[in-house]
C-alpha positions in Angstrom: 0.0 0.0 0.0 2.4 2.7 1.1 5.0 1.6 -2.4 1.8 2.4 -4.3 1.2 5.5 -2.7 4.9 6.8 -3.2 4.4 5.8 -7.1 1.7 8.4 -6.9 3.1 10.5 -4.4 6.7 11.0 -5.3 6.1 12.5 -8.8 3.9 15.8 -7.0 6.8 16.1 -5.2 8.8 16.5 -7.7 6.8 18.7 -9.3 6.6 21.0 -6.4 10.3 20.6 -5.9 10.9 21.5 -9.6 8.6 24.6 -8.8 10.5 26.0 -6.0 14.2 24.6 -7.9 13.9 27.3 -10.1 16.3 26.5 -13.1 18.1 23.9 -11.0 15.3 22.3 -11.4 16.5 20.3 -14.5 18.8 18.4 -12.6 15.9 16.7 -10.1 15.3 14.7 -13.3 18.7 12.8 -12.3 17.2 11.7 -8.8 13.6 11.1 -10.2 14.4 8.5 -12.7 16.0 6.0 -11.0 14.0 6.4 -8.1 10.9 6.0 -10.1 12.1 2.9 -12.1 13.3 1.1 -8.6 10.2 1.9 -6.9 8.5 0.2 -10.3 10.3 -2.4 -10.3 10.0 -3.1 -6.5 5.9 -3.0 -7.4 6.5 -5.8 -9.8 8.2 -8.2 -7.9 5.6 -7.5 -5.3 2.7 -8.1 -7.6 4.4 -11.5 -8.2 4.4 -12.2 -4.4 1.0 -11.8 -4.1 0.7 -7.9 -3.1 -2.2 -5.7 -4.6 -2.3 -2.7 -2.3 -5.9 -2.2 -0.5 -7.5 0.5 1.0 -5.6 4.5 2.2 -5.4 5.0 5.8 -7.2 1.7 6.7 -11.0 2.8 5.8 -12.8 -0.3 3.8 -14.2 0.9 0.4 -16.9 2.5 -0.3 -16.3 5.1 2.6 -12.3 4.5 1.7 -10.2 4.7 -1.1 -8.6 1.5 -3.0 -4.9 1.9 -4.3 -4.3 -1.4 -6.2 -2.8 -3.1 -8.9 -2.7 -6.5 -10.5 -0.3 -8.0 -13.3 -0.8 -5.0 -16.1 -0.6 -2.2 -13.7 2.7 -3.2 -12.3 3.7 -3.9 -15.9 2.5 -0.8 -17.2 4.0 1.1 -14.4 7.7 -0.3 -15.1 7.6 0.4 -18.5 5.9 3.9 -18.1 8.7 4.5 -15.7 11.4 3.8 -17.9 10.0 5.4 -20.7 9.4 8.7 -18.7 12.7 8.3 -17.2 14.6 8.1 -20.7 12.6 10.8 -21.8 12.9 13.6 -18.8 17.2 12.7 -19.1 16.7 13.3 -23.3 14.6 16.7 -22.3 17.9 17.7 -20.8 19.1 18.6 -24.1 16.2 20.8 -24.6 15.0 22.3 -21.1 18.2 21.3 -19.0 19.9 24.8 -18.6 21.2 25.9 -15.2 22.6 29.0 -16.0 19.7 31.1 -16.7 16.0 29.7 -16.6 13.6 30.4 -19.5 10.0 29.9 -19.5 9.7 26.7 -21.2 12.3 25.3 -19.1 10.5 26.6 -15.9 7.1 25.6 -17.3 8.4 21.7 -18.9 9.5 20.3 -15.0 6.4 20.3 -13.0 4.1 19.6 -16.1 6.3 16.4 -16.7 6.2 15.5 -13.6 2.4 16.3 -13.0 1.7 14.4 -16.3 3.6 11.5 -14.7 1.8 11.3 -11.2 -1.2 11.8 -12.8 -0.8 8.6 -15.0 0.6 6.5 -12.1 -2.7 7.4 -10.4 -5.0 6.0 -13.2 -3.1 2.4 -13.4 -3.2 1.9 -9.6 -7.4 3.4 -8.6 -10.5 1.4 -8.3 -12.5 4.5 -8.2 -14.0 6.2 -10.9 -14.3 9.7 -9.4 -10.6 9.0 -8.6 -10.0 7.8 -11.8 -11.6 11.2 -12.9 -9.5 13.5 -11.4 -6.6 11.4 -12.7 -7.3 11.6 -16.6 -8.0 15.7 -15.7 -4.8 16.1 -14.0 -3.2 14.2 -17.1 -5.4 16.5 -19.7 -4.5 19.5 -18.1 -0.9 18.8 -18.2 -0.9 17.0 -22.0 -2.3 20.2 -22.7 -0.4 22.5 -21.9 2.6 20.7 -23.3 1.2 20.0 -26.6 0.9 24.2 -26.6 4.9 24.2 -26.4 4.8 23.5 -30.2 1.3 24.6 -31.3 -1.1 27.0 -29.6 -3.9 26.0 -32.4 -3.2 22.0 -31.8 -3.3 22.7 -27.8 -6.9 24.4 -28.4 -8.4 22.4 -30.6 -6.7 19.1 -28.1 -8.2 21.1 -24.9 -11.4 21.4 -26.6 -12.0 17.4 -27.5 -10.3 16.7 -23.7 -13.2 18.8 -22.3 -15.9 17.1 -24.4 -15.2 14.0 -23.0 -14.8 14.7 -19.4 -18.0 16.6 -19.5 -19.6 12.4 -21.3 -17.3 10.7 -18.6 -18.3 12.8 -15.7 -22.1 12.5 -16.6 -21.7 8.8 -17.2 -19.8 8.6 -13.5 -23.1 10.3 -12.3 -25.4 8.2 -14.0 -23.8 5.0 -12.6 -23.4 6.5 -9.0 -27.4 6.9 -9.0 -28.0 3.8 -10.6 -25.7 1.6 -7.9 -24.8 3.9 -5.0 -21.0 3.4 -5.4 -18.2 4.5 -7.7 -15.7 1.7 -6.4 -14.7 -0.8 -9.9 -15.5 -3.7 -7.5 -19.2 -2.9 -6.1 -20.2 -2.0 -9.4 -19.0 -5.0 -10.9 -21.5 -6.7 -8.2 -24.5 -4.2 -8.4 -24.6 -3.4 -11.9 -26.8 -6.2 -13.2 -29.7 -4.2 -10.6 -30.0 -1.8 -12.8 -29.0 -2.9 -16.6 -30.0 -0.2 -18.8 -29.0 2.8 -16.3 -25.7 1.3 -16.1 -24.9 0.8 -19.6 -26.3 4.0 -20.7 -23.7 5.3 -18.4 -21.3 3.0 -19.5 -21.5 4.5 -23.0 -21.3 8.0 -21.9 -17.3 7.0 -20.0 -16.9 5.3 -23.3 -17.9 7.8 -25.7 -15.8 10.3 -23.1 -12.4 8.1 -23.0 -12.2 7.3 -26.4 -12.1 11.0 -27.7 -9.4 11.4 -25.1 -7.5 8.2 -26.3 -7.8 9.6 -30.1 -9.4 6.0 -30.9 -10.9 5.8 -34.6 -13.4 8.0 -35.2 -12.4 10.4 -32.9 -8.8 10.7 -33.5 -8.4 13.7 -35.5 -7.3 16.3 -33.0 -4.0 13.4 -32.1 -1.5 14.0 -35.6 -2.0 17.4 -35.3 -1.3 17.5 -31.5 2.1 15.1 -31.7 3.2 15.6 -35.0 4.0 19.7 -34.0 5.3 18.8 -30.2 9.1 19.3 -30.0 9.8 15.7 -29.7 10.7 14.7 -26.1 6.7 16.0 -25.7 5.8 14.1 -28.4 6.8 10.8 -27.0 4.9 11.6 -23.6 1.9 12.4 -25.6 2.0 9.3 -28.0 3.8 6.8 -25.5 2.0 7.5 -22.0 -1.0 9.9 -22.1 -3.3 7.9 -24.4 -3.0 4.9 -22.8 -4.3 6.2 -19.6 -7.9 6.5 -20.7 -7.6 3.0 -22.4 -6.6 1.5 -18.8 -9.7 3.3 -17.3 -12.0 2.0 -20.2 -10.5 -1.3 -19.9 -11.5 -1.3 -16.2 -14.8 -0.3 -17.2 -16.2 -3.1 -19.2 -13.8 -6.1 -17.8 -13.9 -5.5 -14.0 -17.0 -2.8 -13.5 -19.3 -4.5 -15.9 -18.3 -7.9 -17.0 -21.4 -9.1 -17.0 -23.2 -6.6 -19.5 -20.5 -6.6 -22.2 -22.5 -8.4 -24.6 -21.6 -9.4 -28.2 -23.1 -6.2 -29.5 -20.6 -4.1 -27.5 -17.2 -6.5 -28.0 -18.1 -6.4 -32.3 -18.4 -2.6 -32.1 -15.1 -2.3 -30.0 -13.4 -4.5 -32.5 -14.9 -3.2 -35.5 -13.5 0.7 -34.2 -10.2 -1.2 -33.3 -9.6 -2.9 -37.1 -10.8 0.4 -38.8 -8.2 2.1 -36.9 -5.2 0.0 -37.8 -6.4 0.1 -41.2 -7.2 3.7 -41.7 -4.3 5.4 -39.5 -1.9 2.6 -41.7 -3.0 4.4 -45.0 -2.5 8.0 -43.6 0.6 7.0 -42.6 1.8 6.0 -46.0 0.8 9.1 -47.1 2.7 11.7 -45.0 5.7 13.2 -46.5 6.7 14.6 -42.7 8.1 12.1 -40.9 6.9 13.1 -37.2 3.4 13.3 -38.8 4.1 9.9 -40.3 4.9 8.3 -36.6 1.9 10.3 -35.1 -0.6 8.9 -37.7 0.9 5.2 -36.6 -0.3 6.1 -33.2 -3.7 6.1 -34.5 -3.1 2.7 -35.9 -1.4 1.2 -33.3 -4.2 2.2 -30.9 -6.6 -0.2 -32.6 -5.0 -2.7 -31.7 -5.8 -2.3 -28.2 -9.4 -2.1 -28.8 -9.0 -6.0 -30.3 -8.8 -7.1 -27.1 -12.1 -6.6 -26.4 -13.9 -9.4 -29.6 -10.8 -11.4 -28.5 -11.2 -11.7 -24.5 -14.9 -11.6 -25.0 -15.6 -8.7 -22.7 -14.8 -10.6 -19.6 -17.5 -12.1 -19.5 -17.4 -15.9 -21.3 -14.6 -18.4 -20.3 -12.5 -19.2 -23.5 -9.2 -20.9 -23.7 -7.4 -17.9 -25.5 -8.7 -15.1 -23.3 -5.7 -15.2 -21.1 -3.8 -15.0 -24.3 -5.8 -11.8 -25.7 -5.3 -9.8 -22.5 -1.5 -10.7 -22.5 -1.2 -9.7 -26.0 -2.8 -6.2 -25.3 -0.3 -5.6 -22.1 2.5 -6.3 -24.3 1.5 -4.1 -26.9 0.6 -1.5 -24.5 3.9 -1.8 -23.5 5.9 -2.4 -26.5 3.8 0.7 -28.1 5.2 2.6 -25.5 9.2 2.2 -25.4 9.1 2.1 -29.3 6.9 5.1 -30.0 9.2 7.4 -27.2 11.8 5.8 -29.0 10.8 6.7 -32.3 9.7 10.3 -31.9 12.9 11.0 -29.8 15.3 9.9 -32.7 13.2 11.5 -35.1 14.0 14.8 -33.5 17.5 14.4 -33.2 17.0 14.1 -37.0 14.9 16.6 -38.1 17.6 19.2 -35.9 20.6 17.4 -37.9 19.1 18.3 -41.2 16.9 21.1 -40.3 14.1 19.9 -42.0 11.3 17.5 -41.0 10.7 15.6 -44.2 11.0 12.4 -45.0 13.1 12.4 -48.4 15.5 15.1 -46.5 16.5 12.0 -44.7 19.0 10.5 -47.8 22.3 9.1 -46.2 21.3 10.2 -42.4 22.6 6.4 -41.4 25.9 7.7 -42.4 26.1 10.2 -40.8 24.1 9.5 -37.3 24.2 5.7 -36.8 23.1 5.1 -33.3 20.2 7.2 -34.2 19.7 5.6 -37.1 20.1 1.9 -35.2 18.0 3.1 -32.6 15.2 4.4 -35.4 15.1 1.1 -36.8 14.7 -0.9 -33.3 12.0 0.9 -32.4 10.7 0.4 -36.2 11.4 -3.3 -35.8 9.0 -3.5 -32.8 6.0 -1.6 -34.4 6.1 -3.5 -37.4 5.8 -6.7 -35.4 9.1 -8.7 -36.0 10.9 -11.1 -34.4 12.5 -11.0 -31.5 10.5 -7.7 -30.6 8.0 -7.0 -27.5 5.8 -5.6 -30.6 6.3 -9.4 -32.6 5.3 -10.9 -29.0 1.9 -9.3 -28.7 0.6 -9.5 -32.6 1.6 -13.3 -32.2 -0.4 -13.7 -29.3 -3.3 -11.5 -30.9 -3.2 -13.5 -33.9 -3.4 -16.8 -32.0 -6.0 -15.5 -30.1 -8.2 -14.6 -33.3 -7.4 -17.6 -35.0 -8.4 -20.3 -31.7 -11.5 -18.0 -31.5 -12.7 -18.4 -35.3 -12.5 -14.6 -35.7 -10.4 -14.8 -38.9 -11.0 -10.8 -40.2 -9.4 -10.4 -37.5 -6.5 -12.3 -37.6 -6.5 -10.6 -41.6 -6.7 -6.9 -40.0 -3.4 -8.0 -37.4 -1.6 -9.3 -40.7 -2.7 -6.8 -42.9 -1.7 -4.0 -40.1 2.0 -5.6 -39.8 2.2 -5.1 -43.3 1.3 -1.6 -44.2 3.3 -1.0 -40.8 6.9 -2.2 -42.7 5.5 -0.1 -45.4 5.4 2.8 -44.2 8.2 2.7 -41.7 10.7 1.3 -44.1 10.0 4.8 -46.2 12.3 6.8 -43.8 14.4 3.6 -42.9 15.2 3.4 -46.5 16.0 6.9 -47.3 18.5 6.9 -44.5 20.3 4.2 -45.6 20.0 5.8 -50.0 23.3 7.0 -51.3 26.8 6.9 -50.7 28.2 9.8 -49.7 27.3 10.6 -45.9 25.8 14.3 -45.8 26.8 17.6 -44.0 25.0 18.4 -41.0 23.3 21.8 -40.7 23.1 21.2 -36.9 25.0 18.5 -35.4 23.0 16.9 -31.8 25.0 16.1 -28.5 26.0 12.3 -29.1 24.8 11.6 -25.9 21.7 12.2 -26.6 21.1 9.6 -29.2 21.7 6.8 -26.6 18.3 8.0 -25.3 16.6 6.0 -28.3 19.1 3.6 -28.2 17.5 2.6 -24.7 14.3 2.5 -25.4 14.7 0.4 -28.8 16.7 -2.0 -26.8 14.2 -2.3 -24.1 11.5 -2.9 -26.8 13.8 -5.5 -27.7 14.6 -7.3 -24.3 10.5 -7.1 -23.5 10.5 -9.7 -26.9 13.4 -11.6 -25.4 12.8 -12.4 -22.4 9.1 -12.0 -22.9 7.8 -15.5 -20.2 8.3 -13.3 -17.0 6.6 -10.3 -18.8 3.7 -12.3 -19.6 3.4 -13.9 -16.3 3.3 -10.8 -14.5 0.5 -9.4 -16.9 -2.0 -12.4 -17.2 -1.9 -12.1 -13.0 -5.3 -10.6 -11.5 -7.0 -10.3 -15.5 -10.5 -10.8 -15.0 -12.6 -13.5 -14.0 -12.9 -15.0 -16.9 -9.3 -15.4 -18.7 -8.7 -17.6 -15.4 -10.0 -20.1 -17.6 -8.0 -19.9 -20.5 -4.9 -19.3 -18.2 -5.6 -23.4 -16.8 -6.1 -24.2 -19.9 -2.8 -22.6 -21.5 -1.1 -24.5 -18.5 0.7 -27.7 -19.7 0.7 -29.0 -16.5 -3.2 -28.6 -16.0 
């Protein structure tokens, strides 16, 4: 209980600290990440012990609140921490001066660290007032980074974050009248009282968190958002803040309301999901900018998520590959997140080498910046789904889990995805490997800080590796129902 309230806790220090620092506050970033990733780690192990957390101060939910997390939160919060962490040392380069302070670099500390709390909070609440004030916290602060490269992006961002917490709050208060409790848990045991109450609430959280996860339809405010963020932003926005409100709808329907997810509601969740790998894969190939390019493939890779949902069956139904499904989403979550940070952070180093952000600008780069260029292509590796990638790990699993369930379009979506993945990731990969000569750089970056990417592409790498403790730690606690199909997965059973 108390390592899971120091997850939450520690970061609003920081960001205080960072407040009252002044422009030594840069160097708290030094302290914070290892601290952070420890104390991540720590969780994990204790996950795998047996720990969940329980109630603050001792007081039993509902008059209490519930700090917990199973398998995917512990897994989620490791690989958030080291994602953050590699991120907040690469942000150095950009907001890390000591001997005068700037606005951005007063402004960047305490919203990255508020942005981080704020996320810790979501994967580790039962609650979804909690949860609530979470996903605001992690708005606000998305916000008001995304304004760092443009004002218009911010506003029109702001405006579609507002939208949906006004749907989210009014679904929160719909469900509250309906059952009496906003705890995950009672409403998972009250929520068949009052059916269509709850579910008309249900779609009003749902409606709310998928505008602020930029899922297919409502993505449109997301490329413009990411693809203008100088890029240590960018990879916070595309790596960590939209997979916040994914968690809190994934809480919804699997843990709150099992029992109502009915076929209806899975199709329409997969049917959103395959329409965004698709759709957000043919944008992609058609970008000529190459941060644009990696912020359309957020859109796609998002879908994928949603897949979990026709693949698990919604909680509710006891299949053998359900344990598989939910795997295969925490290690795309996961994968999605090191690669993506990785991706947008060597992209920038590139775009300030050449001084310009488009693609067929890129001609001989390898040459000239290998490790960014090796780290470009790691992270690439991992999105397209190949071997021995965390990425390659969780399509396989998907793919499995769509064939064993007869849901073959989408098994075809998850192949088809992979493909127009290489496609449009191997346009910049192959431009900065063209030529022979190496090229003249306008504006040379600190070596140092290509090993940022570097990390993260490897880590993306080591989660496909070693990928048996990773999936044992993420199938612990899934729902009810996956139980099943984790006996059943068990050779020994």
């Amino acid at each position: 209980m108390t390592l899971l309230f120091a997850l939450v806790a520690l970061p609003l220090v920081f960001m205080l600290a960072s407040l009252a620092a002044g422009r030594r506050a840069p160097r708290l970033i030094w302290l914070c990440a290892p601290l952070m990733t420890g104390l991540s780690a720590w969780l994990a192990i204790s996950v795998f012990e047996g720990g969940r957390g329980g109630p603050l101060g001792g007081w039993p939910v509902p008059l209490g609140i519930a700090l917990e997390a199973d398998g995917l939160s512990a897994a989620l919060l490791l690989a958030s921490a080291i994602t953050a962490g590699i991120t907040g040392l690469y942000a150095l380069g950009a907001y890390g001066r000591t001997d005068r302070e700037t606005t951005r670099s007063y402004t960047f500390w305490p919203l990255f660290y508020g942005l981080w709390a704020a996320l810790n909070a979501v994967l580790v609440s039962r609650d979804l007032f909690n949860l609530y004030v979470a996903i605001e916290l992690l708005s606000l602060t998305a916000v008001a980074l995304a304004a760092f490269g443009s004002r218009r992006a911010a506003m029109r961002y702001l405006m579609i974050a507002l939208a949906g917490s006004l749907a989210y709050l009014l679904g929160v208060v719909l469900i509250f009248a309906s059952v009496g409790t906003l705890d995950i848990t009672l409403i998972g045991e009250r929520a068949g009282e009052a059916r269509i109450p709850v579910l008309t609430g249900a779609a009003l959280i749902s409606a709310g968190l998928i505008a602020k996860t930029a899922l297919f339809p409502l993505h449109g405010w997301l490329p413009p958002a990411h693809g203008a963020a100088p890029p240590a932003i960018s990879a916070l926005l595309s790596a960590l803040v939209v997979k916040a409100s994914f968690v809190i709808l994934l809480r919804v329907w699997f843990e709150a309301l099992p029992g109502l997810s009915d076929p209806a509601v899975t199709l329409l969740f997969g049917v959103m999901g395959a329409a965004a790998v698709l759709y957000g894969s043919v944008l992609a190939l058609r970008q000529q900018g190459l941060k644009v390019l990696i912020a359309y493939s957020t859109v796609a890779q998002l879908g994928y998520l949603l897949l979990v949902f026709p693949l698990a069956g919604g909680g509710e139904a006891a299949t053998p590959w359900a344990a598989g499904a939910w795997g295969a989403m925490g290690f795309h979550a996961s994968a999605h997140m090191l690669a993506k940070a990785g991706l947008f952070l060597a992209a920038g180093l590139m775009i300030h080498a050449v001084g310009d952000g488009r693609i067929d600008r890129l001609e001989g780069l390898a040459r000239a910046m290998p490790v960014t260029a090796l780290a470009f292509a790691l992270c690439a590796v991992s999105l397209m789904g190949l071997p021995p990638s965390g990425g390659f790990i969780a399509k396989y699993l998907m793919l499995i889990a769509a064939l064993a369930s007869g849901q073959w379009p989408y098994a075809a979506v998850i192949l088809a995805g992979g493909l127009l993945a290489a496609a449009y990731l191997f346009r910049p990969l192959a431009r900065m490997f063209a030529g022979a000569g190496t090229p003249e750089l306008a504006r040379a970056p600190h070596r140092l800080l290509a090993l940022a990417p570097l990390a993260l592409g490897l880590a993306a790498m080591a989660l496909g590796l070693f990928s048996a403790v990773p999936y044992d730690l993420m199938v612990i606690g899934l729902p009810e129902a996956g139980q099943a199909g984790l006996e059943d997965a068990d050779p020994g059973s």
